[in-house]
N, C-alpha and C positions, 0 to 999 in steps of 0.2 A: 496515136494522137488522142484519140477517145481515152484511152486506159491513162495518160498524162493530165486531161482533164479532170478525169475524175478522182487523180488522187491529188490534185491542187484542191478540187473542192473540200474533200474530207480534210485536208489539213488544215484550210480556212476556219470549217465547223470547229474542230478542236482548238484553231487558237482564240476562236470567239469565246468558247464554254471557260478556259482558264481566266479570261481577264472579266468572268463575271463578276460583279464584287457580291461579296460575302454576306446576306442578311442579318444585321444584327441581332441580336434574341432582344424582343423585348421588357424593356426595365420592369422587375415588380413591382407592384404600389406599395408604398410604405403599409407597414402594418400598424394600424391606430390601434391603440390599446384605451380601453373605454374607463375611467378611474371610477374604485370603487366605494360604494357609497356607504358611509354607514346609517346606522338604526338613525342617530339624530342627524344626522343628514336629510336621509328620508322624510323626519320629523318636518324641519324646518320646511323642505321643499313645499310639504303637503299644507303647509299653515301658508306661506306664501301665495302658496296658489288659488288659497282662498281670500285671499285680499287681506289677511293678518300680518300688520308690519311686526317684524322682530324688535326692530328700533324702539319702536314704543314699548313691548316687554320688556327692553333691557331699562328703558327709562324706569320702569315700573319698580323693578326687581333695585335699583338703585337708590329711591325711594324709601321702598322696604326696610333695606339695611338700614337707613337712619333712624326708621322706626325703632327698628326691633333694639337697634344699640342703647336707644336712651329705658330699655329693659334690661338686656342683659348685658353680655361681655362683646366684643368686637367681632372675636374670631367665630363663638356661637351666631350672633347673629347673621353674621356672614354666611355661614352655614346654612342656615332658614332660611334667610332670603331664597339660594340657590334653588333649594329646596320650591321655594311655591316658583321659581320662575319652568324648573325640571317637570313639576310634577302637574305641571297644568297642560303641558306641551301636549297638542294633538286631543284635547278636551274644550269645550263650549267655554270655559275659563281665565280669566285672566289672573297674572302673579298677585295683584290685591285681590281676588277674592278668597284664596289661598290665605293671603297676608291678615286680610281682616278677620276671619275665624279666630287664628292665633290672639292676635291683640284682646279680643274680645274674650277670650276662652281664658288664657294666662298670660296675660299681660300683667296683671298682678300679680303675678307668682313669677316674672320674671322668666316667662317661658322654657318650665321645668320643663324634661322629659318625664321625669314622677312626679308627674302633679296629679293630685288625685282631690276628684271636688267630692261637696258632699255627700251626691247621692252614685259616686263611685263613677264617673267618666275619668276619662284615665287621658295620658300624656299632653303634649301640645295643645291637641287640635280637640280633646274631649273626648272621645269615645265610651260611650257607653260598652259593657264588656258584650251584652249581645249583641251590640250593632259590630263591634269587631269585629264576631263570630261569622255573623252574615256576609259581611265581605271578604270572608279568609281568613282570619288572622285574631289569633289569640290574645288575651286580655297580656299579655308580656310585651305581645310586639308591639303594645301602643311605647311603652317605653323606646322604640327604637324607634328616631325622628323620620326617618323616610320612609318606614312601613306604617307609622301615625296618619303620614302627608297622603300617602297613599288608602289608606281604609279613607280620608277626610274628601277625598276628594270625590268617592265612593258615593259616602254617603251624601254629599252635595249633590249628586247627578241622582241621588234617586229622590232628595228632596224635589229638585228641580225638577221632574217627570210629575208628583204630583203636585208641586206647584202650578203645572199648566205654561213651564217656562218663563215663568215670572221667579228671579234671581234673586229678588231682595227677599218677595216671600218666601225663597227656596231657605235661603240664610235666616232668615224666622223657625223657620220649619225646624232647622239645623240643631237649634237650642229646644221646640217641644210649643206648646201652645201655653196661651193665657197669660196675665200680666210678665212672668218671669220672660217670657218669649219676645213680648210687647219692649220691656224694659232692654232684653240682647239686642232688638235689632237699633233701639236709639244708641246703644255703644258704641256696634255698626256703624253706622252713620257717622258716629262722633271720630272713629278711628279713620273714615274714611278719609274725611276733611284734613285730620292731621295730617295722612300721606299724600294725598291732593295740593296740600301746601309746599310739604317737601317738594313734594315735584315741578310745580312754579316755581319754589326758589332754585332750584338746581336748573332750570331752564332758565330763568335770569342772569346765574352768576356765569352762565356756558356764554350767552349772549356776552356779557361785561367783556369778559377773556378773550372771545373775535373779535372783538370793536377795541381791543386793548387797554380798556379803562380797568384800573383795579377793583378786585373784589373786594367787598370789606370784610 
């Protein structure tokens, strides 16, 4: 009777252990893949984050072109523009401070890349051949618009150091001292207002277009 018991029991045990159900494996977690960023990506993040709207750069840069077009060709000027809106990115600068150099420098020469002033400043943006030097780059590569843009910007951030951060004097500085300096920075100023204007009419005729009344 004992030995009958106890193999009901063990059989009990075993039909308990097969009807245990089966732990599922738990599901993996998706695997997020983090998108990668590039250099101007980076760029942008890092201006953002400092309270620098893009928006208004690109206002800016839009502007620009209408300047530079009533100088030269469309597709040049287009080029420019991009150029001061690229080459300020991630610098104390905005696309018109960029922009006004140019206007002021060769705006009357139709903003050559071989423009060459009197006492021998070279491309765009003017470079004297040792200021080139000093920032990298040889009195050739002023001929080439993005390495001009770039010694230009150069040499504004070292005007602007010893201007004491003062921007307009930096853009004084830019051109040298004494009346001819005096005389650049009212062109300054003068080119300024031209783009300032652009840029109210271009924000009026954006206005027109939402409210649906025609542009003229």
């Amino acid at each position: 009777m004992r030995k009958q018991l106890l193999c009901l029991t063990c059989l009990l045990v075993l039909a308990g252990c097969e009807n245990t159900p089966i732990k599922k494996a738990e599901p993996q977690a998706a695997v997020v893949t983090t998108p990668i960023e590039s250099p101007l990506d980076r760029e942008i993040k890092s201006l953002l984050e400092k309270g620098i709207s893009m928006s208004e750069r690109k206002r800016q840069v839009s502007a620009i072109e209408a300047a530079f077009t009533r100088r030269t060709t469309p597709e040049r000027a287009r080029q420019l523009a991009a150029l001061c809106f690229t080459k300020t990115l991630s610098t104390p600068f905005m696309p018109f401070d960029l922009a006004e150099i140019a206007l002021a420098e060769t705006g009357g020469s139709r903003l050559s890349a071989v423009a060459v002033s009197s006492k021998g400043a070279l491309g765009v943006w003017q470079l004297m051949p040792q200021r080139a030097r000093s920032h990298g780059y040889t009195p050739q590569d002023m001929e080439n618009d993005e390495k001009c843009a770039e010694a230009a910007v150069r040499e504004l951030f070292a005007k602007l150091e010893i201007a004491a951060g003062n921007l307009e004097r930096a853009k004084k500085l830019y051109c040298g001292q004494g009346p001819q300096a005096n005389a650049y920075l009212r062109k300054i100023r003068h080119v300024r207002q031209e783009m300032l204007a652009e840029l109210e009419h271009q924000t009026e005729r954006l206005a027109m277009e939402e409210s649906g009344t025609k542009t003229p």
